[in-house]
C-alpha positions in Angstrom: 24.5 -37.6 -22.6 23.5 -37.2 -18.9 21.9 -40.1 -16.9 18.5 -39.2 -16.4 16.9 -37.7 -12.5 15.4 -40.7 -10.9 12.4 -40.1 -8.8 10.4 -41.3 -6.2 6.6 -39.9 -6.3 5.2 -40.1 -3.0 1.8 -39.3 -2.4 -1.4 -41.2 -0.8 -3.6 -39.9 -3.8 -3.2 -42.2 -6.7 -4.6 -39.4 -9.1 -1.7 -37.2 -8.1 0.9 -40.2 -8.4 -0.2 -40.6 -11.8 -0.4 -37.3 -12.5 2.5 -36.4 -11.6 4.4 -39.8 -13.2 2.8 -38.6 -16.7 4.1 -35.0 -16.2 7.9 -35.5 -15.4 8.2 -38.4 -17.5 7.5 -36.5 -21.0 11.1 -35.0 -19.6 13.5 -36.9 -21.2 16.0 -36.2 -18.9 13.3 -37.4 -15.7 12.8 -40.9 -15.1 10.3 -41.8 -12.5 11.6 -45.3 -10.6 9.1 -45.9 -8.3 6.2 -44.8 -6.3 5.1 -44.7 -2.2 1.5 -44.1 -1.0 2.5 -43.1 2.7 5.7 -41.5 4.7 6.9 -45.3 5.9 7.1 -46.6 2.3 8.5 -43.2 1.4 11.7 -44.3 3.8 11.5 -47.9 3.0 11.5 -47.2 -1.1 14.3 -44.4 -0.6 16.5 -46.9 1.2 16.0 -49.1 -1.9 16.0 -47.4 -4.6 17.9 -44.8 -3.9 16.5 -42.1 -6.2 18.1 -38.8 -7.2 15.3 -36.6 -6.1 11.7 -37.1 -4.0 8.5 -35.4 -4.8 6.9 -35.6 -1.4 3.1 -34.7 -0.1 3.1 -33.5 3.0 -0.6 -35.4 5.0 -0.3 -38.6 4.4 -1.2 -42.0 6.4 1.0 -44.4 8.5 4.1 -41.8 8.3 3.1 -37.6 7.3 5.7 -36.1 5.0 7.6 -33.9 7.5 8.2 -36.9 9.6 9.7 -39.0 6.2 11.5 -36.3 5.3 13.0 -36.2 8.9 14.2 -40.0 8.9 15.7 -39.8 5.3 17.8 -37.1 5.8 19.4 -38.2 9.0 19.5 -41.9 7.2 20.2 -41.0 3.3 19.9 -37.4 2.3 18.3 -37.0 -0.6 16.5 -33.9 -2.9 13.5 -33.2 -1.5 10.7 -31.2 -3.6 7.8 -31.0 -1.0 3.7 -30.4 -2.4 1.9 -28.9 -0.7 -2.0 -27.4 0.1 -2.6 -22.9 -0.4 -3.5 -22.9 3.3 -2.1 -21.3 6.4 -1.7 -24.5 7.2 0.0 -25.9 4.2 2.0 -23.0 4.6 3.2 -23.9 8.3 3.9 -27.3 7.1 5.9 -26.8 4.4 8.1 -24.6 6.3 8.7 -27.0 8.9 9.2 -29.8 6.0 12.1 -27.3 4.9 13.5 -26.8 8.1 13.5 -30.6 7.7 15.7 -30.9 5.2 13.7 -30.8 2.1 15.5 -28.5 -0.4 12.3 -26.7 -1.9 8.3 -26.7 -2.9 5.3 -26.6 -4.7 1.7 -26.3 -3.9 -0.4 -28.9 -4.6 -2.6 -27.1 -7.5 0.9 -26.0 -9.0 -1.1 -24.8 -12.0 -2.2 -21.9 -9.5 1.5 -20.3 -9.8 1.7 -21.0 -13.5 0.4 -18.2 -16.0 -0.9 -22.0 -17.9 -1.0 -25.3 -17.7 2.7 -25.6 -20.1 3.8 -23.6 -17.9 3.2 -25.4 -15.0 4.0 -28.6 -16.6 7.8 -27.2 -17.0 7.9 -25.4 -13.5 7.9 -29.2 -12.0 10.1 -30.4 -14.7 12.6 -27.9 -13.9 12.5 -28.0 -10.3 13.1 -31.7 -10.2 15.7 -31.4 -13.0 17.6 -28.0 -10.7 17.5 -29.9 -7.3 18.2 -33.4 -8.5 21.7 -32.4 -9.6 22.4 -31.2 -5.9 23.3 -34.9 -5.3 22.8 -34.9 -1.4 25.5 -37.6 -1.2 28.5 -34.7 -2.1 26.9 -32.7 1.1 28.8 -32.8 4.0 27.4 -35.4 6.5 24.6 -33.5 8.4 25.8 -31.4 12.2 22.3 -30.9 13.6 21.2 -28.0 14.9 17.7 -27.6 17.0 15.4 -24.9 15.5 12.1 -24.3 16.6 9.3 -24.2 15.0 7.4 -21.0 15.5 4.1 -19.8 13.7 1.3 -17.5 14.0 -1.9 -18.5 15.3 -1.3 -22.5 15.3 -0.4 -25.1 17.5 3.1 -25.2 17.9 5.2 -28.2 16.7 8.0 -29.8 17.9 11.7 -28.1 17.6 12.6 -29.1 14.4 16.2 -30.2 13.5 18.0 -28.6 11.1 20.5 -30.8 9.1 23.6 -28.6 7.5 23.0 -28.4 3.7 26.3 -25.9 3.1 28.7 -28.5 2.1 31.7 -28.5 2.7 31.2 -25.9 5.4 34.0 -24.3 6.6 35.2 -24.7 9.9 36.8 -21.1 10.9 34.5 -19.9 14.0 31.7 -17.6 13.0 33.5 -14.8 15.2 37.0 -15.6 13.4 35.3 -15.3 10.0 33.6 -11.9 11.2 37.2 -11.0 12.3 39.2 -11.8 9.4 37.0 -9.9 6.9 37.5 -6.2 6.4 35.2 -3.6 5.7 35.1 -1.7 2.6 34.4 1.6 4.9 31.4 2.3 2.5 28.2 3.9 4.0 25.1 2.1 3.2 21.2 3.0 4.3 19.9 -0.2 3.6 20.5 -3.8 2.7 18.6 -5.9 -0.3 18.3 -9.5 -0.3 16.6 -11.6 -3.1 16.4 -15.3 -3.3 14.5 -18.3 -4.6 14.8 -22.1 -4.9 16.6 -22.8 -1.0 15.9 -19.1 0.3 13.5 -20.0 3.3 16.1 -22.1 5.1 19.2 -19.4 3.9 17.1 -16.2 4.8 16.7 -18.0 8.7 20.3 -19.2 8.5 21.3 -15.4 7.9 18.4 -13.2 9.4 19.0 -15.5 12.6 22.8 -14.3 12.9 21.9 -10.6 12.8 22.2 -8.5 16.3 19.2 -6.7 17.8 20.8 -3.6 17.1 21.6 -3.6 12.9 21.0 -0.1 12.3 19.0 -0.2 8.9 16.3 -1.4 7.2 16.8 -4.9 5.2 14.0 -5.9 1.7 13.6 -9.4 1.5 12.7 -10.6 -1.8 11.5 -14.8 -2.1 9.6 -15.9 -4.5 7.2 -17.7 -2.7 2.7 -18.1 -3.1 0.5 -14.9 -1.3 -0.5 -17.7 1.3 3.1 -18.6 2.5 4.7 -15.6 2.9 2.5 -14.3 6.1 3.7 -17.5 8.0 7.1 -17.1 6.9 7.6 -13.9 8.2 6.5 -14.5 11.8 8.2 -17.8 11.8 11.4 -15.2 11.0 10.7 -12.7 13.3 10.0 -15.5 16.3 13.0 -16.5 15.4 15.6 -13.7 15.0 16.6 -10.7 17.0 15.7 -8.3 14.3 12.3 -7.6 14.1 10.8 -9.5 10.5 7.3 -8.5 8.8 5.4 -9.2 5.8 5.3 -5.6 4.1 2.1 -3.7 3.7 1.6 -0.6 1.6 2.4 2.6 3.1 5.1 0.6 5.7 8.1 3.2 6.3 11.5 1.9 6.5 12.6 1.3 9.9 16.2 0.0 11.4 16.4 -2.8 12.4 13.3 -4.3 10.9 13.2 -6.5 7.9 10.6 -6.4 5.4 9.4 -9.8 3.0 7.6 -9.0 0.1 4.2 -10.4 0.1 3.7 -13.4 -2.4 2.0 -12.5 -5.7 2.8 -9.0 -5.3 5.3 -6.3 -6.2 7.7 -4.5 -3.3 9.0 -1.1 -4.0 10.6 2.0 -2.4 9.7 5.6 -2.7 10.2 8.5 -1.9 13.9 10.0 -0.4 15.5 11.4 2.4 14.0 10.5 5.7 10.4 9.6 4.1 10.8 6.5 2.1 8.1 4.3 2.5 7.1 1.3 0.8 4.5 0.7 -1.9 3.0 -2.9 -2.1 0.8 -3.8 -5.3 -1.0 -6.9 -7.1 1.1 -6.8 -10.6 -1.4 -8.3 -14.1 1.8 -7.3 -16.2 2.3 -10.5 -18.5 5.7 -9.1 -18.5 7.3 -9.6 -15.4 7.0 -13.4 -14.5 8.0 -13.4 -10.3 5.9 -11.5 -8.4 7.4 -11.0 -6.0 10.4 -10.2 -8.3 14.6 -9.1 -7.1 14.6 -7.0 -10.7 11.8 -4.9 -9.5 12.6 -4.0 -6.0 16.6 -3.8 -6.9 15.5 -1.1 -9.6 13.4 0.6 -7.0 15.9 0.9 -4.0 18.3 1.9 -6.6 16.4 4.9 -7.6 15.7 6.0 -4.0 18.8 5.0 -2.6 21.7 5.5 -4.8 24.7 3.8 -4.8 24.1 3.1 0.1 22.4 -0.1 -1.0 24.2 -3.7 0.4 22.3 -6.3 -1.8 23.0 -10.0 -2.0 21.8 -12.5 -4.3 21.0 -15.8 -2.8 20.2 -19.9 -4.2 17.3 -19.4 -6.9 16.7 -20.4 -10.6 16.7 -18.5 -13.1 18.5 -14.4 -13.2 15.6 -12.6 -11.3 17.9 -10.1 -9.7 21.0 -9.5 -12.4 18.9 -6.8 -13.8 18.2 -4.9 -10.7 21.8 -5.9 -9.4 23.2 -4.3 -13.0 21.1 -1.0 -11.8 22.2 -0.8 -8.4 25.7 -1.4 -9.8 25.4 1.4 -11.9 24.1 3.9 -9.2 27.4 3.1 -6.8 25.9 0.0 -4.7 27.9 -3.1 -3.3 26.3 -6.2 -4.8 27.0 -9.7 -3.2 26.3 -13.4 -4.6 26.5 -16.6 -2.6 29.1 -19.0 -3.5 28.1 -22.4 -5.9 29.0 -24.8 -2.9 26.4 -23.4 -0.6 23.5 -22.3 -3.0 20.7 -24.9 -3.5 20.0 -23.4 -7.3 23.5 -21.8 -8.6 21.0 -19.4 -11.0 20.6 -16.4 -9.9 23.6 -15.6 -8.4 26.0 -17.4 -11.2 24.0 -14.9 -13.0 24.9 -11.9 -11.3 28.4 -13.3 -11.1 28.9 -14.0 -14.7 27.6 -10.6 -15.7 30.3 -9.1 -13.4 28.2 -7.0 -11.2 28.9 -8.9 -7.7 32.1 -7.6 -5.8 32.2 -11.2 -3.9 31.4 -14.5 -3.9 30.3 -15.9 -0.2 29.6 -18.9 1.4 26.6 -18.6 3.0 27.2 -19.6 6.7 29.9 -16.4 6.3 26.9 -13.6 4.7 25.6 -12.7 8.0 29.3 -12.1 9.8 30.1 -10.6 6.7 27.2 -8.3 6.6 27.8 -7.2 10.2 31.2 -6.4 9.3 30.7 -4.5 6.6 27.9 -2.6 8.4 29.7 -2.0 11.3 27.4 -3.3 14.0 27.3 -6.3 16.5 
């Protein structure tokens, strides 16, 4: 039998403590160990009890939650699941908590994501369950990296820094890598990417890499809330070299500029030739459960684009994406999965790999030199 995920609950409202407790703990396989009302316990208890996996608020007393999360991964990396408030500014801070180190989140209410309240009940049961068995202490020891912080319409924080959650990383130069890897001499119009659970910091990690001049358009699918995904994108495009927006209805596809479906929506192409455009639409179907959702916008850029799609499927739980990835397959596209060392969440793309759709497996400090290569840019 396997040992049971240890937790630490931190949060400064003893309601949501309890509440919490009671929800992970009809898990079997979840056993809560202790408990930390502010960020300063949060380190102290972590450095004591060493638990498999943290559920963290982020405004707190004493020490916030994107400060704690700071000083326990440079001290003793650990899991970090991250609640946090609907807002703009929930949003902002939970970004910043991920460039932190914290591996994934949750708002606050997570009931709001959840079609009921079972459903939200195992959403937190199987977050903590997916990211506790990414065992921080098999990472490589962290190799910091400064990343600001950039946001719309706030006051800017602090540069954040970044510690390395790849691994074993490789240590080839990014240039050699680029070098080494030869193109399949395909023609593509546009590239794909869908991710989940660990796709905020692996969409910056890649998107961040890209030159100014990439010559086509790029879909970004995370499943993430409505009220994140605005932030997200201009944190992206204050970041990269590409331009990065959240996608409106009616957007045509542009080089060079990368488009992130909006949270609790549905991104797809139409139209061919030189007039594709984007359609953007709130989806009530019981039957798709991500919205946004990889299956969805895969299918869609299949049928408008053929077989000149790139699309990789990043960290996430669950398949979202094999099904779209099977159609793109079909229609002549190159389909990509990261590797099992560097994912956060081996779901989706073990999924796409076991169903024998993706053409490689990569690491994913190597996607972006990869996907310059293979594009023939930079």
């Amino acid at each position: 039998m396997p040992m049971a995920v240890k937790v630490l609950v931190v949060d400064d409202s003893s309601f949501f403590r309890r509440r919490v407790s009671e929800i992970l703990e009809q898990d079997k396989d979840i056993e809560v160990i202790g408990f930390a009302v502010n960020g300063r316990e949060a380190v102290d208890k972590t450095n004591q009890l060493r638990p498999d996996v943290i559920t963290m608020d982020v405004e707190m007393p004493v020490l916030d939650g994107i400060s704690a999360v700071k000083e326990i991964m440079a001290a003793n990396p650990t899991p970090i699941l991250m609640f946090s408030s609907l807002t703009r500014d929930g949003a902002t801070a939970t970004l910043d908590a991920l460039d932190a180190g914290a591996l994934d989140f949750l708002p606050k209410k997570f009931e709001d994501i959840a079609r009921n309240n079972e459903d939200a009940i195992k959403l937190l049961q199987n977050k903590v369950k997916e990211i506790g068995r990414k065992r921080l202490s098999r990472f490589s020891r962290p190799t910091p990296t400064s990343i600001p912080s950039v946001s719309a319409g706030t006051t800017s924080r602090p540069a954040i820094t970044q510690p390395d959650r790849s691994f074993n990383r490789s240590t080839a130069p990014a240039s050699n890598i680029a070098a080494n890897t030869r193109a399949s001499g395909k023609k593509y119009q546009i590239v794909a990417i869908g991710t989940s659970t660990g796709g905020p910091v692996a969409l910056q990690t890649i998107l961040t890499k890209l030159p100014a001049n990439f010559p086509h358009p790029i879909l970004l699918i995370q499943h993430m809330p409505a009220a994140f995904t605005p932030a997200f994108a201009a944190r992206l495009n204050g970041l990269c070299k590409i331009k990065v927006k959240e996608a409106q209805q009616g957007d045509r596809l542009m080089p060079g500029v990368a488009y992130l479906a909006p949270g609790g929506q549905q991104m797809l192409v139409e139209g061919r030739g030189g007039n594709r455009t984007l359609r953007v639409f709130e989806d009530d179907s019981a039957r798709i459960t991500y919205k946004p959702s990889v299956d969805v916008t895969f299918a869609s850029t299949a049928k408008s684009f053929q077989g000149d799609v790139l699309a990789v499927v990043l960290t996430g739980m669950g398949a979202d994406g094999r099904d779209g990835a099977r159609m793109l397959k079909q229609a002549g596209a190159t389909i990509w999965a990261q590797d099992e060392k560097t994912s956060v969440v081996y779901g989706m793309p073990q999924a796409v790999a076991n169903a024998g759709l993706s053409s490689a497996s990569i690491a994913l400090e190597e996607v972006a030199n990869r996907l310059v290569r293979e594009i023939g840019c930079g």
